[in-house]
N, C-alpha and C positions, 0 to 999 in steps of 0.2 A: 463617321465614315472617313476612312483615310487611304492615301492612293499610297502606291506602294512602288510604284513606277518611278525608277532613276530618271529617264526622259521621257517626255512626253511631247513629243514634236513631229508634224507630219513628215518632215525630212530625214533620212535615215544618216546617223550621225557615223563621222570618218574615226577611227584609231591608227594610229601609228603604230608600226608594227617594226621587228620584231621588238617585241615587251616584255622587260623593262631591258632596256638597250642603254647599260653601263659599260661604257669603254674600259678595255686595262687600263690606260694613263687616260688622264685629261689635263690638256693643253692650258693654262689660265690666257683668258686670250689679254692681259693685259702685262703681265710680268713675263707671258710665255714661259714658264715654268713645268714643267710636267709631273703631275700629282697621280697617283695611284689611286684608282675608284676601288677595289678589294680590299675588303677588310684587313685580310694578313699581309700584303704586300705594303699596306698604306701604314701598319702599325709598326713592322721594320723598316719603311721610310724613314718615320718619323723618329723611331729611334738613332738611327743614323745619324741623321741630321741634327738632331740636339746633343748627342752625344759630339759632334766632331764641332758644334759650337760654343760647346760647356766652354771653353778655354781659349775661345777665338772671338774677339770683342770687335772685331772688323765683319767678320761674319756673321753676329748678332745684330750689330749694325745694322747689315745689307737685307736681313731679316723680318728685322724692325720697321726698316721702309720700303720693303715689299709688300710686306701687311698693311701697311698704311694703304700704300695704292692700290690693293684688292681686298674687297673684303672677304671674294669667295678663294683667294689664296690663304691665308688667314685660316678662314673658317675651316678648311679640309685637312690642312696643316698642324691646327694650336686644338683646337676646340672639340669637346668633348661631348657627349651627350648622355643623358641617363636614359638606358633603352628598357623593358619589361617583359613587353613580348615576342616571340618567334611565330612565321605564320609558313606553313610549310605549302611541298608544291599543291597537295590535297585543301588549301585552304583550311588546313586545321591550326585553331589558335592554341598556343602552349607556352609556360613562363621562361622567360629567356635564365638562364645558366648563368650568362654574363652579363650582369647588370652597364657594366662599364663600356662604351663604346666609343670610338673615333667617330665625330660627326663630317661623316662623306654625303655629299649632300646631292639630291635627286635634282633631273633636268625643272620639276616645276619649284621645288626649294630654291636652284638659281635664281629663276626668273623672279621668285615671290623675293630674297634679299635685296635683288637690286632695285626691285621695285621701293621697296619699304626705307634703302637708302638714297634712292630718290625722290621723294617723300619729304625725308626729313629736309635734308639738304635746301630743295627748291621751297618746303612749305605748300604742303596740301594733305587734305584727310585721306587717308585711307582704311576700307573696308576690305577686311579679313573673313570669307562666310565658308565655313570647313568640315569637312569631314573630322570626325572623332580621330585622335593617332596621327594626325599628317603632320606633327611638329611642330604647329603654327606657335602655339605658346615659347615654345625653344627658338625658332626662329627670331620670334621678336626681340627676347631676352638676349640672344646670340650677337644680333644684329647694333641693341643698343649698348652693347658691352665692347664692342666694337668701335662708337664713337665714343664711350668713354674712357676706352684705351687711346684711341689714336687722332682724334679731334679735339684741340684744345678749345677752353671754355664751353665743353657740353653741358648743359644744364638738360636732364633728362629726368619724368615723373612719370613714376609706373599704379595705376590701381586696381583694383579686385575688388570684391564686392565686400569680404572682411577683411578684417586686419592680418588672421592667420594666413587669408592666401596672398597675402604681400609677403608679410616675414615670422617666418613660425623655425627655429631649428628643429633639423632633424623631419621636414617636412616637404618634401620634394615638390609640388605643389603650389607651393607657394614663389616667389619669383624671386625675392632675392637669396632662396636659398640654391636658384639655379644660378645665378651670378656666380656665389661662394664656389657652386662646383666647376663652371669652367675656370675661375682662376687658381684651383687647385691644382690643376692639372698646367698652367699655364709653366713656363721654364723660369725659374726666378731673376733674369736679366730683361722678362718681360713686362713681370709682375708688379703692381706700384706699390711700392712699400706701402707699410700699417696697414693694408687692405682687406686682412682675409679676419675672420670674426672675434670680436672679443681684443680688436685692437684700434688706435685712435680712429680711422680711418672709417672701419666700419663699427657703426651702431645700427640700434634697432632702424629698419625700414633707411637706411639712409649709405652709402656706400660713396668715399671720396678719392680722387686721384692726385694725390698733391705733384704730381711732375707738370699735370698741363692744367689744374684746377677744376679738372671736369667733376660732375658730381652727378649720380643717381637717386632719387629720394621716392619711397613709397608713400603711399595713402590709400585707406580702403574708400570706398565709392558713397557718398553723401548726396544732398541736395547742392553742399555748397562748396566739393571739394574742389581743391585748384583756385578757388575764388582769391582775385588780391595777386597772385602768384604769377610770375613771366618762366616760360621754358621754353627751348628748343622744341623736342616735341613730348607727347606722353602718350604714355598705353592706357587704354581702356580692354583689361582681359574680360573675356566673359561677359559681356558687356550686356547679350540678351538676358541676365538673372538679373540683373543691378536694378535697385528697388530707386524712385525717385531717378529713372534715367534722364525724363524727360529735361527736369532740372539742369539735374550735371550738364548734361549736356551744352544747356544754354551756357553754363558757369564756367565750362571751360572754353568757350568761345575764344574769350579773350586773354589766356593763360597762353597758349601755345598755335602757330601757324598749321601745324601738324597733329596730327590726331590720330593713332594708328590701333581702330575698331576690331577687337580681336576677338572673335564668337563663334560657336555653333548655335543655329535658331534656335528659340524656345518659344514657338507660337506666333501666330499675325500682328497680337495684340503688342507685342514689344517694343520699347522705341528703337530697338537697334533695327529690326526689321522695318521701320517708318523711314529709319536715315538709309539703310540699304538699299532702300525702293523709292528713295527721295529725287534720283538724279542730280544729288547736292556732295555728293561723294565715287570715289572711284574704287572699285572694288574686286579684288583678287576671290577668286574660287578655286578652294583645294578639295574636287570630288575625293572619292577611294579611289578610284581607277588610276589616277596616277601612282599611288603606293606602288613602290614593286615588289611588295610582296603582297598588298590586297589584291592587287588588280593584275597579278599574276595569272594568263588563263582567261584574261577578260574577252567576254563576247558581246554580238548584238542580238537583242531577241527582239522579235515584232510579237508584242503583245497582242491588238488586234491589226487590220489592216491600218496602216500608216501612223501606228504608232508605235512607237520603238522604245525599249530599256536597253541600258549598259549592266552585264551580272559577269560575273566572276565565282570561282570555287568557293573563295571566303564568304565573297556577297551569297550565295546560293545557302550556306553554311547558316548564317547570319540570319537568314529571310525564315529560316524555320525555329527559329531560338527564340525570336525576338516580334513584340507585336510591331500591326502595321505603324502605329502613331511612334516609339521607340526607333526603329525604321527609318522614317518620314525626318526625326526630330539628328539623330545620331550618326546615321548614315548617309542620309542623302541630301543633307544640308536643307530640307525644304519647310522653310515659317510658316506655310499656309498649312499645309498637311499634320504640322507636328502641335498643330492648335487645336482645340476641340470644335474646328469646322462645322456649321450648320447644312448649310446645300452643299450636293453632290458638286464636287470639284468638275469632274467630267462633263456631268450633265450641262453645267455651265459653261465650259471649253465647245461640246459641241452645240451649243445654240445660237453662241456666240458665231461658230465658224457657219452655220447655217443660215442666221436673218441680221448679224450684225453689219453695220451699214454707219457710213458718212452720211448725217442728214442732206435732204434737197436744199431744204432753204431753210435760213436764221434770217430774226425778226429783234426790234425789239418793240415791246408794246405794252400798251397804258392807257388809261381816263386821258381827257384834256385837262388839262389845268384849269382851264376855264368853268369845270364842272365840279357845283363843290358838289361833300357831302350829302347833303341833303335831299340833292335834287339825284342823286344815284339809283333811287325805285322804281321813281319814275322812268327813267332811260331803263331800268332793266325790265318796266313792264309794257315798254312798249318797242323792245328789240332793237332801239335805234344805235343804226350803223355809221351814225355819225358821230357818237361818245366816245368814240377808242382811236388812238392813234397806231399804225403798222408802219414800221419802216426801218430802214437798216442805218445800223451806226457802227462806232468802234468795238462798243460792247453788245453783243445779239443775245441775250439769254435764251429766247426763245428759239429752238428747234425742232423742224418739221421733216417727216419722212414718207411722207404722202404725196400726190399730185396734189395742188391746189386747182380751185375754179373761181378767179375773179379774184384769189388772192382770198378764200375761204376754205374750210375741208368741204366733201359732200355731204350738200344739205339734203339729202335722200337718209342721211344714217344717222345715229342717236349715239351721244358722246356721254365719258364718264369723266371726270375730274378724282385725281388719287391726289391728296394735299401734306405733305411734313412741312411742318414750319420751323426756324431757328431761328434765333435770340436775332440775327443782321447785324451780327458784329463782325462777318469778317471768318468766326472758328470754321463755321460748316454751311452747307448749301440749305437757304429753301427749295422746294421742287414739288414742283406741280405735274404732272404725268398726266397723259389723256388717251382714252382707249376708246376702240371704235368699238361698240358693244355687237354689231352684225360681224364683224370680219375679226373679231378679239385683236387686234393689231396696237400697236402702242405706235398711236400716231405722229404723236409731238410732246417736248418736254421744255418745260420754265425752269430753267435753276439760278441762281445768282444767292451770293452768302450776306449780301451788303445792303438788301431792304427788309425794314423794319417789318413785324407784325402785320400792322394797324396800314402797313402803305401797300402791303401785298393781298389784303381783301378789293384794294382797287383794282390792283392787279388782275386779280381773279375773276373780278367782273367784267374787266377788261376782254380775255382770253373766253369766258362765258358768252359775251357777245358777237366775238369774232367765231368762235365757233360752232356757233347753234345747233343745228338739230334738226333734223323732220318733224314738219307738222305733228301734233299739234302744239306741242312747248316750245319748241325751239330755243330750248336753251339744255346743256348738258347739265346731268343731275351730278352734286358735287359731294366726296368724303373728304374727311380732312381727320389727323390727328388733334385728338384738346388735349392732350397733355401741355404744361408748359408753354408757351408763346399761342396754342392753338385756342385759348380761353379769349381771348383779346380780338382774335381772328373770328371769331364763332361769333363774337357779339356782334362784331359790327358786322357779318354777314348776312346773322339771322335778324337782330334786334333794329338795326341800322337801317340796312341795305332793303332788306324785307325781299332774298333772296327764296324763290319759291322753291325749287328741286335741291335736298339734300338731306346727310344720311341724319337717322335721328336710331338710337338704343330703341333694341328691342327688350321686352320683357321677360326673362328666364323663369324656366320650370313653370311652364304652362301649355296646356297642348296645343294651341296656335301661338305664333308670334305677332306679337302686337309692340306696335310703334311706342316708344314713352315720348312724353314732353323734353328728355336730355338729347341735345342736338350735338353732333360731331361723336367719332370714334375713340371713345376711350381705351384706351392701353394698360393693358396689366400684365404681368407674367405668363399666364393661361392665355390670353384672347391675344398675345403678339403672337403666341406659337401657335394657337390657329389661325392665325392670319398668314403667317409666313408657312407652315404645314401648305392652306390654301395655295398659296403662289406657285411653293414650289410644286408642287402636285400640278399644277396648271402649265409649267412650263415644260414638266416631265410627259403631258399626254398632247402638248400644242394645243390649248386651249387661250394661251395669253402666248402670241409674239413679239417678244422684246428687241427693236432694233438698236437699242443706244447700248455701244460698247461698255460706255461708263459705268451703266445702269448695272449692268453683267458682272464688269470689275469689281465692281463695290461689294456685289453678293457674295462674290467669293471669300472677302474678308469677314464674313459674319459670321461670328462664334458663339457657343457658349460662354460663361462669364464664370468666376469661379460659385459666384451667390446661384448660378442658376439662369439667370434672367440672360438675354439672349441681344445681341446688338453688334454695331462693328467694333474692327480688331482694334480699332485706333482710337476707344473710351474704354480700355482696359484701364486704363490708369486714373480715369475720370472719377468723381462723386457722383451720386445717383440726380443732384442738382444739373450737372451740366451733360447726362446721361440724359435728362428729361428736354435740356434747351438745346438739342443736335439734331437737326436736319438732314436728311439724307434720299438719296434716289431709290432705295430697296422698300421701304416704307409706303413711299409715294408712289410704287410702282404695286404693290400689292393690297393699297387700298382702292388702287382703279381695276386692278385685274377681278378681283371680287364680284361676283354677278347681284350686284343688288336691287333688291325692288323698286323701280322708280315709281314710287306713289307719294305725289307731293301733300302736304297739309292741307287746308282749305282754308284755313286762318291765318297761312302767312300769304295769302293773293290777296292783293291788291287790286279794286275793282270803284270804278266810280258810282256816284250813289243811281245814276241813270243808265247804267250799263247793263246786258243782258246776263251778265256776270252775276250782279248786285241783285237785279231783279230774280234769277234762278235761286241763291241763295233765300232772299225773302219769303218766296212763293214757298219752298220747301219746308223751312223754318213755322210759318204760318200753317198750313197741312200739317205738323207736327204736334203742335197745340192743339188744333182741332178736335183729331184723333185722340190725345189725352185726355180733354175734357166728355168727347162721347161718349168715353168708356170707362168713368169714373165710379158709376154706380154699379159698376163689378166686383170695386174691392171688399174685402171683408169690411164688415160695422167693427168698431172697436168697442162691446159694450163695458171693460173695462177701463176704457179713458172718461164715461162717467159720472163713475163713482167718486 
């Protein structure tokens, strides 16, 4: 399922009109210079102009350090660009005639250079997340050709994900063969000697300036590229296909202050889409609608009430060519949609705008220390509401969205425990989820990534305690995941703790379901996708109300995998080992959404040997034998055992 929706925002978004609004001249406000935005006037410019400086070394000069102090003088003056296609006023796409163009650069082009030379300069990342065709790759290249023209000692590193789309001749594509093109065209009083291919200067992947010792250098994309290496800044093209990004990533940390992330999404699961939605970077957006010639014609449409797209003649062109995910991936810049998404994107936007909610109150809570092990059955078989501590600190994992009474939920209602565990190292969240099973509500959530296993079965007796239940258990019936870290969990629940209510495997391919002896929910390929099928079907008819935003958030990154098997976008790049040890809120929330039988065992109560408990057991037991023994001389005689 894939939305198809340029915006999807209850507020109806503004455009600037008229569009595209290219002035005759533009002003450089820093040289004040007046440059020709039309093609044909801007190319007899610049004829002019180089022609009446061919033989004036004063006015080469003056040239020389104009472009210094502007880059976007420079760039609309010198710099050329390789164009392909023509997009007419019908939004019809067709091959351009004239490959060769003057790069006159659009109002969002400005703002994206100056940003990307302020960047480098001050030292900070930036993210590039674009429409197909906006130029981003040209920009960047334009941009750093720029300080390797005119900033001495630039030390500059460009990568792509192979070697050919670094440096391949005769391959436009690749990047420093778009270097090779603007200095082609550059006037040779600008040009730095031995620079252009097959001479000292330039080699494979490597490009030098000997007047101010600036220097360009490629690499295609590794785990360990940049490693060892100091730059000014470097490019990361393409960045969402790059295999081992997570790596690089870290690798170039320490290579360059600057890092300028050059991509169209390719799915949730990418690290470039992890660092884009990181808040650890700042990030430029080049829709279509700024093109002036995609977004030629652009309008607003309200898809349903209060939700609104941006479409255009091309876009409109586009939207019938091309499927929704293609779309989602090329067009519209969107990682969630252009992924092979599990739950409906929408359906989650509005449940979210429906029941999502700030909890009331945060907790944190736990056993006393005072109470070991051992003695943990006993407090759980006699409900005492003095083994647990509540109370608030710096860190509250526990979250509640309920009234409280007494500083408990209502003990009038029957609670369900949804349990994912993880390794408590730190990578991913445990999370505990609890559902009011009369009012399907998801009452309260546990999550923290930093306790272990073995310390969060306390935990959980903890949270079992405090929030009991209606006569006559009073204590909520508990699932939990045993893959992975939930093995560890499950013993000392069941084995240990000698906890009575929780979920135990039923029996397959038999016409009732019967309980087996395997305790906790096992996970496999099939029974996750009816689990999650379950949830989300529950959340599609309001049968399970999810108020924790997070919970929401998270679901929405949950994709397909390429093997098939199904989980978040952010263990695409995982092994199925640390696939198994990840803890998460979508998990925990749909193993408590799930309407499960509460029918406890009778062999995990614990009952003293004088108790009404002990004694019903006995009584039944004995009546059992009874009845065996009276009715023994019914079976058949064996007169073959004999012989």
């Amino acid at each position: 399922m894939f939305n198809k929706q340029t915006i999807n925002v209850a507020v109806k978004p503004e455009l600037a009109t008229p569009f595209p609004n290219i002035p005759e001249k533009w002003k450089d406000p820093i040289t004040g210079i007046y440059v020709p935005k039309f093609v044909g006037p801007n190319l007899e410019w610049r004829g002019k102009l180089l022609k009446k400086a061919r033989n004036d070394p004063i006015l080469q000069r003056d040239l020389i350090a104009a472009s210094k102090e502007s880059m976007l003088f420079w760039i609309n003056t010198f710099a050329f660009t390789y164009h392909q296609h023509d997009i007419n006023e019908d939004g019809h796409t067709s091959t351009c005639l004239r490959p060769h163009w003057p790069f006159i650069t659009w109002d969002v082009q400005d703002d994206t250079f100056l940003e990307i030379k302020n960047a480098v300069e001050t030292g900070y990342d930036l993210g590039i997340r674009k429409s197909r065709q906006m130029g981003a790759s040209w920009m960047c290249i334009t941009a750093f050709h720029w300080f390797w023209l005119f900033v001495n000692e630039s030390k500059l590193l460009e990568m792509s994900r192979v070697r050919e789309y670094v440096d391949q001749p005769g391959n436009m594509k690749s990047l420093f063969q778009k270097h090779d093109y603007i200095n082609r065209f550059l006037p040779e009083w600008m040009r730095p000697p031995t620079c252009m291919p097959g001479e000292k200067g330039r080699t494979r992947m490597h490009m030098h300036n000997s007047c101010n010792n600036s220097t360009i250098d490629g690499e295609s994309t590794t785990q360990h590229a940049g490693s060892g290496d100091t730059r000014k800044a470097i490019l990361l093209d393409e960045f969402s296909k790059v295999e081992n990004a997570s790596a690089m990533r870290s690798a170039t940390a320490d290579v360059a202050p600057c890092r300028i992330v050059n991509s169209t999404p390719a799915g949730a699961g990418t690290e470039y889409s992890r660092w884009m939605r990181s808040g650890k970077i700042k990030v430029i957006v080049l829709p279509f609608w700024e093109h002036p010639e995609k977004g030629r014609g652009r309008y607003i449409n309200e898809v349903k009430k209060g939700k609104y797209e941006i479409r255009s003649p091309w876009y409109d062109r586009e939207d019938e060519r091309r499927t929704s995910k293609q779309m989602a991936q090329e067009v519209l810049m969107q990682d969630i949609q252009s992924g092979d998404v599990f739950f409906d994107i929408d359906l989650l936007d509005n449940h979210k705008a429906l029941f999502g909610k700030k909890p009331q109150h945060s907790f944190n809570i736990g056993i006393k220390k005072t109470i070991f092990d051992e003695q943990i059955a006993a407090h759980i078989k006699s409900r005492d509401q003095e083994a647990y501590y509540l109370k608030r600190e710096k860190v509250n994992p526990l979250r509640i969205w309920v009234k409280l009474f007494n500083k408990r939920p209502d003990q009038t209602k029957s609670y369900v425990f949804g349990i994912d565990l993880s390794k408590g190292q730190g990578a991913s969240n445990s999370v505990i989820s609890i559902r009011c099973r009369e009012t399907n509500d998801k009452i309260a959530e546990w999550a923290d990534a930093n306790v272990p296993p073995y310390e969060i079965a306390r935990t959980v007796v903890a949270l079992a305690l405090w929030c009991g239940g209606k006569p006559p258990r009073k204590l909520p019936f508990i699932k939990w995941e045993m893959n992975g870290p939930g093995w560890d969990f499950g013993r000392m629940i069941v084995q240990r703790y000698h906890y009575p209510y929780y979920f135990r495997q039923t029996s397959e391919g038999t016409v009732r379901d019967k309980q087996t002896k395997k305790y906790g929910w096992h996970s496999g390929r099939e029974s996750k996708k009816l689990l999650l099928d379950q949830y989300h079907r529950l959340l599609a008819t309001g049968k399970f109300i999810n108020h924790s935003i997070e919970a929401l958030d998270e679901a929405i990154f949950y994709i397909y995998f390429p093997d098939g098997s199904i989980g978040p976008a952010s263990l695409t790049e995982e092994n199925k080992g640390a696939k198994k040890t990840h803890g998460d809120r979508v998990i925990a929330d749909a193993l408590c959404a799930e309407d499960c039988i509460v029918k406890p065992s009778e062999k995990t109560l614990i009952y003293s040997a004088d108790s009404v408990g002990q004694r019903k057991i006995n009584y039944l037991a004995k009546k059992k034998r009874a009845k065996s023994q009276q009715t023994s001389w019914k079976r058949p005689f064996n007169f073959i055992g004999m012989n």
